[in-house]
C-alpha positions in Angstrom: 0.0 0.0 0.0 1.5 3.4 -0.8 1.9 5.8 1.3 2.0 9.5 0.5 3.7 12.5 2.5 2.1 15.8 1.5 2.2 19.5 2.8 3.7 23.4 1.6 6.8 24.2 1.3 9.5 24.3 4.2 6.8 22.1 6.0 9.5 19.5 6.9 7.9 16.8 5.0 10.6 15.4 3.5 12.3 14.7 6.3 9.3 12.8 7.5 9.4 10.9 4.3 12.6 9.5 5.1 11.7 8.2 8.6 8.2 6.9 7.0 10.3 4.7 4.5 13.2 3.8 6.9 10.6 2.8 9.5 9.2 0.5 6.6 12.3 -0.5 4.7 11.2 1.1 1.3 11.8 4.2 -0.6 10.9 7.8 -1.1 9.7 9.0 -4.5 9.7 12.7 -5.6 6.2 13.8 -6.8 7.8 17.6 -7.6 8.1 18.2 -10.6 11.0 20.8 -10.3 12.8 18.5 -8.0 12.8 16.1 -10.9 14.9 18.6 -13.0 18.7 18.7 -13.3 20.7 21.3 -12.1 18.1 22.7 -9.3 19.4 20.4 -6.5 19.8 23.4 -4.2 17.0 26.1 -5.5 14.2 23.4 -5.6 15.1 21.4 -2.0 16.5 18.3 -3.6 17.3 16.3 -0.5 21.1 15.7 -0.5 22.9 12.7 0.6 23.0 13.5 4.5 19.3 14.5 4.0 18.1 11.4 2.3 19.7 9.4 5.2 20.6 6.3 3.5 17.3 5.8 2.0 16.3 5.4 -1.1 15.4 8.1 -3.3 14.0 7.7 -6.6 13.1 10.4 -9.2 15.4 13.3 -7.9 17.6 15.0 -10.8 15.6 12.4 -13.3 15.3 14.9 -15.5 17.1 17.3 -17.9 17.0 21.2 -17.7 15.2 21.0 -21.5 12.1 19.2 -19.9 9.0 21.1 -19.7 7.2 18.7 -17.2 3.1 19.1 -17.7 0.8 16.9 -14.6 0.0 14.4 -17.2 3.2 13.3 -18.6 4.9 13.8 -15.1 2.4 11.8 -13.7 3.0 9.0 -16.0 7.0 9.3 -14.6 6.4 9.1 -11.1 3.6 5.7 -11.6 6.8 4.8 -13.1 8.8 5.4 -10.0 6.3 4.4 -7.5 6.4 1.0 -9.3 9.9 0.7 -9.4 10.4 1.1 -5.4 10.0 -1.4 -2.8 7.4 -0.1 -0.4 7.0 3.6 -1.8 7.0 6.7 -0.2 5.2 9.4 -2.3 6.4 13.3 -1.2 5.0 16.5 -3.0 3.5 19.9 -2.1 2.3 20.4 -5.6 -1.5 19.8 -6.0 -2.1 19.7 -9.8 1.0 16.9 -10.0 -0.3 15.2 -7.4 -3.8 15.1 -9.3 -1.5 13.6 -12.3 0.2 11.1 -10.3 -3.0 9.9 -9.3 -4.3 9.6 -12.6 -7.3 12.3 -11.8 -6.6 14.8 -14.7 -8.5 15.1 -18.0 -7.2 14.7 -21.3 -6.0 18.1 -22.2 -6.7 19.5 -26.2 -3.3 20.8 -27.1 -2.5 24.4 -27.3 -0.1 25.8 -29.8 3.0 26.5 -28.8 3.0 30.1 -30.6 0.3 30.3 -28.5 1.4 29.6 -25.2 4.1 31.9 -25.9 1.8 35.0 -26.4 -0.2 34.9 -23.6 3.1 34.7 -22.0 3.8 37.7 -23.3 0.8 39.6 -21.8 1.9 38.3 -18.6 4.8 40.1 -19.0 3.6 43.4 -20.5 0.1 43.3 -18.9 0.5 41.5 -15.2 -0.5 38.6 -14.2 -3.5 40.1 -12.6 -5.0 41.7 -15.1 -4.9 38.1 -17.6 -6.9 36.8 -13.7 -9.5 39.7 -14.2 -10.0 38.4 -18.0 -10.3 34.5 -16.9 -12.8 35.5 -14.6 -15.1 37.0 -17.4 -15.0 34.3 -19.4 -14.4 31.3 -16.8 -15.4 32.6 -13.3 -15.2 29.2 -11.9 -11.8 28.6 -12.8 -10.7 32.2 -11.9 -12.2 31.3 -8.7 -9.8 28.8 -7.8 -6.6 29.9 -8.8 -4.7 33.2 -7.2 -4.2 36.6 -9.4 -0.7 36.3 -9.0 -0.5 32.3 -10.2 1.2 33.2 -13.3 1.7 29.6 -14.2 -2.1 28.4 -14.0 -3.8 31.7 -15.3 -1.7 31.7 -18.5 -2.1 27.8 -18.8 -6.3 28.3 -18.3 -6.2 31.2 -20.9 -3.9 29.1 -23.5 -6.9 26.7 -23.2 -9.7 29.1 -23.5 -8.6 30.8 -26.8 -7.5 27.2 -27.9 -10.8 26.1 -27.5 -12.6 28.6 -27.3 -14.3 26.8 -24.1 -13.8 27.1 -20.3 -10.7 26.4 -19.2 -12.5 24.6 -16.1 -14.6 22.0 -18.5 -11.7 20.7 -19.4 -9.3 20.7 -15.9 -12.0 19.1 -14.1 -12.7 15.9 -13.1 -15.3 13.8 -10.7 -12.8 11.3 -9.3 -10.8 13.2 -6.7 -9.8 12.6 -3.2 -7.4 10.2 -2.1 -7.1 6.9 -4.2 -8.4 3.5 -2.8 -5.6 1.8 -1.6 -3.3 4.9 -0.7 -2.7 6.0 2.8 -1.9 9.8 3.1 -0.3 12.3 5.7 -0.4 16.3 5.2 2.4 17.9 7.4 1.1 21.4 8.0 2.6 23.5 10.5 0.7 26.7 11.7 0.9 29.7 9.8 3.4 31.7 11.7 5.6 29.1 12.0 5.3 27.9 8.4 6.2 31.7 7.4 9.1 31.1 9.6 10.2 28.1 8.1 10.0 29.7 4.8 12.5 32.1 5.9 14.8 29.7 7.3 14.7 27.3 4.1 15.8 30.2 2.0 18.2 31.4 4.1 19.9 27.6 4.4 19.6 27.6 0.1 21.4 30.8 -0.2 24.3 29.7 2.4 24.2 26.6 0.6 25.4 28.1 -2.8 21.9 29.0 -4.4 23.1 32.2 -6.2 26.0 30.5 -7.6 24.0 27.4 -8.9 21.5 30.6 -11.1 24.6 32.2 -11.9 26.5 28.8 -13.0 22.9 27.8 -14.9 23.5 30.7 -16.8 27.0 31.0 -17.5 26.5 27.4 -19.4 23.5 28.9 -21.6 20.3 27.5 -19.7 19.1 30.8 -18.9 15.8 30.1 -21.6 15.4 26.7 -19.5 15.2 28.7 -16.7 12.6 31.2 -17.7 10.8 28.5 -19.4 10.5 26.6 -15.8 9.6 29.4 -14.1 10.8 27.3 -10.8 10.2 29.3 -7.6 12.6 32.1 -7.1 15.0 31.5 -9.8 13.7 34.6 -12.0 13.8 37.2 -9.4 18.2 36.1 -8.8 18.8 36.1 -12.4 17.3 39.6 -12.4 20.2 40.5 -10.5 19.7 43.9 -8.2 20.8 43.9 -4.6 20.6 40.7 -2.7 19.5 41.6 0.2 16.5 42.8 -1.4 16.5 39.9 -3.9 16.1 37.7 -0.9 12.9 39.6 0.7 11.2 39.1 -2.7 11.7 35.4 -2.7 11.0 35.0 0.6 7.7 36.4 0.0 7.4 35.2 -3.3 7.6 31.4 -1.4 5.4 32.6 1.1 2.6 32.9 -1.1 3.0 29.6 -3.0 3.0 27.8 0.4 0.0 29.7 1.8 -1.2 28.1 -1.6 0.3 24.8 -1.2 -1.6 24.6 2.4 -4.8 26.0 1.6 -5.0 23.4 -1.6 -4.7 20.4 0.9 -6.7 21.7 3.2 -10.1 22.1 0.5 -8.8 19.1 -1.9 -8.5 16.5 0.9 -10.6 17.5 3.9 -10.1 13.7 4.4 -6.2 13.3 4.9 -4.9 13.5 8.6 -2.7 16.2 9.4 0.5 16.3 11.4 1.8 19.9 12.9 5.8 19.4 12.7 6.1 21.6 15.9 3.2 20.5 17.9 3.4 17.1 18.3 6.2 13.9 18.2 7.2 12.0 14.6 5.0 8.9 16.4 2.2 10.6 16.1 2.5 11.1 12.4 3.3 7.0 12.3 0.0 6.8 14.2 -1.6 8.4 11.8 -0.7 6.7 9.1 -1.6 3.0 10.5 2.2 2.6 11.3 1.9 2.9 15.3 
């Protein structure tokens, strides 16, 4: 039976993914799709090897720097994965991937590349927001759900829309949610102060850890376009240069925001899964929550 650790950023969940899997003798499997790429191990929170403690760790680095991982085909990588391990471990904070491990998505109609790129481009030259204000007029459900600042999701929902010219939420929805028969799930989720902390901390420990020289390195060797074709979380705002101090507030807030997210995703998606607060109570009672006790 799979087990899956879920929960924002900075939560801490890997690290209880690691005592999950030692506890069972089995292995953890990344379910993040930037975590999968090449070249991010300190930017994205790729465990390294005194973090992964031994343990098996499938699915970290799988990838190159030209992938452009969508929930669908990722999804397809990590049933890979999970089938490869003995006694699996699932760990992800991304919602829509996890949907796509899970086999939960719809088939997507493709969108032209040219496409993609243009509304891209009014992202840039128009904000983010005002493309949110436009989904909402002609897809107020989907609007609904996603964040005006989600650049990611409100371009991908208006690709689809003039694609299709349909609602970007006929197609990204699906009756068969929830947690999957036969999975068994945890969501870490520390309170909100302390998760803002944590935040703080995590960025801190990547930028001691050499986070501005990996961008810097990324771009020296010509994968600047990978980069801003990623978009992974933070990377833009160093390659933009400008002081670091203040570089550093941005992302901080920047991952902030995507955790608040992150939590607030579990919390509606899976009302069902049992939560663990990482600095209110012991690792056993996570176990105990997950039938391990």
């Amino acid at each position: 039976m799979p087990i899956a650790i879920l929960g924002p950023t900075a939560s801490g969940k890997s690290a209880v993914a690691v005592a999950v899997a030692r506890r069972l003798g089995g292995a953890v499997v990344n379910g993040d799709p930037f975590q999968a790429i090449q070249g991010l191990a300190i930017g994205t929170g790729q465990p390294d090897a005194a973090e992964q403690g031994g343990v098996p760790h499938l699915g970290y680095g799988a990838l190159p720097l030209s992938a452009r991982p969508n929930p669908k085909a990722f999804g397809a990588s990590v049933r890979g994965w999970l089938a490869e391990a003995s006694k699996p471990v699932l760990v992800t904070g991304s919602g829509l991937y996890l949907r796509g491990i899970w086999d939960q998505l719809s088939d997507l109609p493709p969108v032209d590349p040219a496409l993609v790129d243009r509304v891209r481009s009014w992202g840039v030259r128009l904000g983010v927001p005002t493309l949110h204000r436009y989904l909402a007029a002609v897809d107020p459900a989907r609007a609904a759900a996603l964040h005006p600042h989600d650049a990611a999701r409100v371009q991908r929902a208006l690709g689809l829309h003039l694609a299709t010219g349909g609602a970007p939420s006929e197609f990204l929805s699906r009756p068969a949610t929830g947690v999957p028969p036969g999975w068994r799930v945890l969501v870490v989720a520390p309170g909100r102060e302390r998760r803002r902390e944590r935040v703080v901390a995590r960025v801190a420990a990547q930028v001691a850890a050499g986070w501005l020289d990996e961008v810097a390195g990324l771009v020296a060797t010509g994968h600047a376009d990978d980069l801003r074709a990623l978009r992974p979380l933070g990377y833009a705002a160093w390659m933009a240069g400008g002081d670091p101090h203040a570089t550093r507030l941005d992302v901080i807030q920047e991952t902030q925001a995507y955790a608040k997210r992150q939590a607030t995703w579990f919390r509606n998606q899976l009302p069902e899964a049992p939560v663990w607060d990482p600095d209110l109570e012991p690792l056993g009672a996570a176990f105990e929550r997950l039938g391990l006790g």
